[in-house]
N, CA, C and O of each residue as an XYZ file, in Angstrom:
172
protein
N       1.833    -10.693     10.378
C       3.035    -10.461     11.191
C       3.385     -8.976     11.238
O       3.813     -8.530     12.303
N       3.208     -7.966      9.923
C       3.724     -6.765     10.464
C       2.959     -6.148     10.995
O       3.304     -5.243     11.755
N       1.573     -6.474     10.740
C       0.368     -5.582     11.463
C       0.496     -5.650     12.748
O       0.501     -4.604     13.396
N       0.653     -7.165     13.517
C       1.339     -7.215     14.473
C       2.410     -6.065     15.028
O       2.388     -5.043     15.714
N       3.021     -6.590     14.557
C       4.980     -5.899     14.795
C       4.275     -3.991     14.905
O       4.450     -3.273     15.890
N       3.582     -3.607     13.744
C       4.033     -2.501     14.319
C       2.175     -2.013     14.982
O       1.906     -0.835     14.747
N       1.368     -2.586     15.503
C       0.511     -2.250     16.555
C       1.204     -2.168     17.845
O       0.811     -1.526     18.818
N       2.596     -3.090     17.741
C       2.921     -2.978     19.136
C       4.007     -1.889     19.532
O       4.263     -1.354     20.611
N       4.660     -1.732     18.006
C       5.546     -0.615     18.800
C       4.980      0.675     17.415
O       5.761      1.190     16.615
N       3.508      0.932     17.471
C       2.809      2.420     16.783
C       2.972      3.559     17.358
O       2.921      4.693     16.881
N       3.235      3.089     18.743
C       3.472      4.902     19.423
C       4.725      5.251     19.120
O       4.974      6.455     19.067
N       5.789      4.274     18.854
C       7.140      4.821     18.222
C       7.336      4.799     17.132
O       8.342      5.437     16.820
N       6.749      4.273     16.229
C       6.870      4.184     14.867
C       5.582      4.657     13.815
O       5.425      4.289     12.651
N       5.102      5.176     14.259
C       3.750      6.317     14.407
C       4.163      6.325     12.374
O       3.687      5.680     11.440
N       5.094      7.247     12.446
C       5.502      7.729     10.786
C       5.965      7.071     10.078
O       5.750      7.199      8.873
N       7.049      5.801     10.746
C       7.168      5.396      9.583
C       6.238      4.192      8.974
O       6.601      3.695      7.908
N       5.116      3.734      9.577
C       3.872      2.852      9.143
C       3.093      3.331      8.448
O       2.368      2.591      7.783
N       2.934      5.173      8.335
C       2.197      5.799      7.777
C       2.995      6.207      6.542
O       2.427      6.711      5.573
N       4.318      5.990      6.572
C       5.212      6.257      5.199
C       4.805      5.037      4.142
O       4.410      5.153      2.982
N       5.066      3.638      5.045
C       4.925      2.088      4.416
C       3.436      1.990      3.988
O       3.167      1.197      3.086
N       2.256      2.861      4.660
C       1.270      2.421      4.026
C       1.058      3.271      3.134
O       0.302      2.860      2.254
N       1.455      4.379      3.000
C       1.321      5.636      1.860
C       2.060      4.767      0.574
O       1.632      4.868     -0.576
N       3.020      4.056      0.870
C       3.805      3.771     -0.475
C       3.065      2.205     -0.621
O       3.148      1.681     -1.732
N       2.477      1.589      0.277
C       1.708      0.693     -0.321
C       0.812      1.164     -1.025
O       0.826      0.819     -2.206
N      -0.186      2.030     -0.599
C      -1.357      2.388     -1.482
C      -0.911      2.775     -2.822
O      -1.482      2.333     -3.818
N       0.350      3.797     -2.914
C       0.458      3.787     -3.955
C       0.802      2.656     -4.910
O       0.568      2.916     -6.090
N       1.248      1.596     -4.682
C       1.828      0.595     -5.440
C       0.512     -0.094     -5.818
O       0.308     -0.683     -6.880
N      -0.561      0.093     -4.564
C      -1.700     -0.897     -5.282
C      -2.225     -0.046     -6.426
O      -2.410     -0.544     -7.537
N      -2.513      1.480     -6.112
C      -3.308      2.150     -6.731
C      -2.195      2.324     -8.707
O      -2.772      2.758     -9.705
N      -1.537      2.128     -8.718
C      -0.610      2.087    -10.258
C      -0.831      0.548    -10.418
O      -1.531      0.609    -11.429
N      -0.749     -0.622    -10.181
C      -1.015     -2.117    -10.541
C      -2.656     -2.000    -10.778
O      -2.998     -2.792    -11.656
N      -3.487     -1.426    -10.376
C      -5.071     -1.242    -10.287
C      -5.107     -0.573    -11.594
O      -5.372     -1.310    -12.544
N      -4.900      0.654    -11.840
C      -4.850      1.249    -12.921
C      -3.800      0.687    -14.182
O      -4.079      0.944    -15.353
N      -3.315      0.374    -14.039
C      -2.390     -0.654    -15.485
C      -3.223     -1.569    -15.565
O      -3.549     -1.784    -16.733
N      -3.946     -2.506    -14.477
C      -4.589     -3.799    -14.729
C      -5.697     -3.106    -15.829
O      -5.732     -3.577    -16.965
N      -6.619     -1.952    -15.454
C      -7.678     -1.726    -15.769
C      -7.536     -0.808    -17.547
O      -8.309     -0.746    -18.503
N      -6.339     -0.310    -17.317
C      -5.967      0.027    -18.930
C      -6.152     -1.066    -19.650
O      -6.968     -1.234    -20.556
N      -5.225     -1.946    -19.143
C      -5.041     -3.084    -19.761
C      -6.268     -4.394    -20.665
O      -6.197     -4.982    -21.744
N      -7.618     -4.379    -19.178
C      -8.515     -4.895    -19.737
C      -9.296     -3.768    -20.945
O      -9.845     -4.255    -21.933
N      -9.269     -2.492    -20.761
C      -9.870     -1.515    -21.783
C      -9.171     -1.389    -22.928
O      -9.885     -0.873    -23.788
N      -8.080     -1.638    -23.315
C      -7.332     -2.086    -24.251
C      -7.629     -3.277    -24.686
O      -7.776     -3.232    -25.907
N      -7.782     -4.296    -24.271
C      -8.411     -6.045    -24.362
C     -10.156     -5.618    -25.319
O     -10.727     -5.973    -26.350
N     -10.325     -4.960    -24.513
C     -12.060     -5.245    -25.187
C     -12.083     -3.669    -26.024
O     -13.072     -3.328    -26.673
């Protein structure tokens, strides 16, 4: 649905999809790295 939502209105919302995916990546990229401490701590 949002990929949707904002393919259709990207020419106006250009920045702020590129704000939402900047702060997604970051959220994956810190849960990725805690997961992976986490198993290196485990073993």
């Amino acid at each position: 649905m949002m990929l949707l939502l904002g393919l259709c209105s990207w020419r106006s919302r250009r920045r702020e999809l590129l704000r939402v995916w900047a702060s997604i990546g970051e959220m994956v990229e810190r849960r990725i790295v805690r997961a992976s401490a986490d198993l290196k701590s485990r073993l």
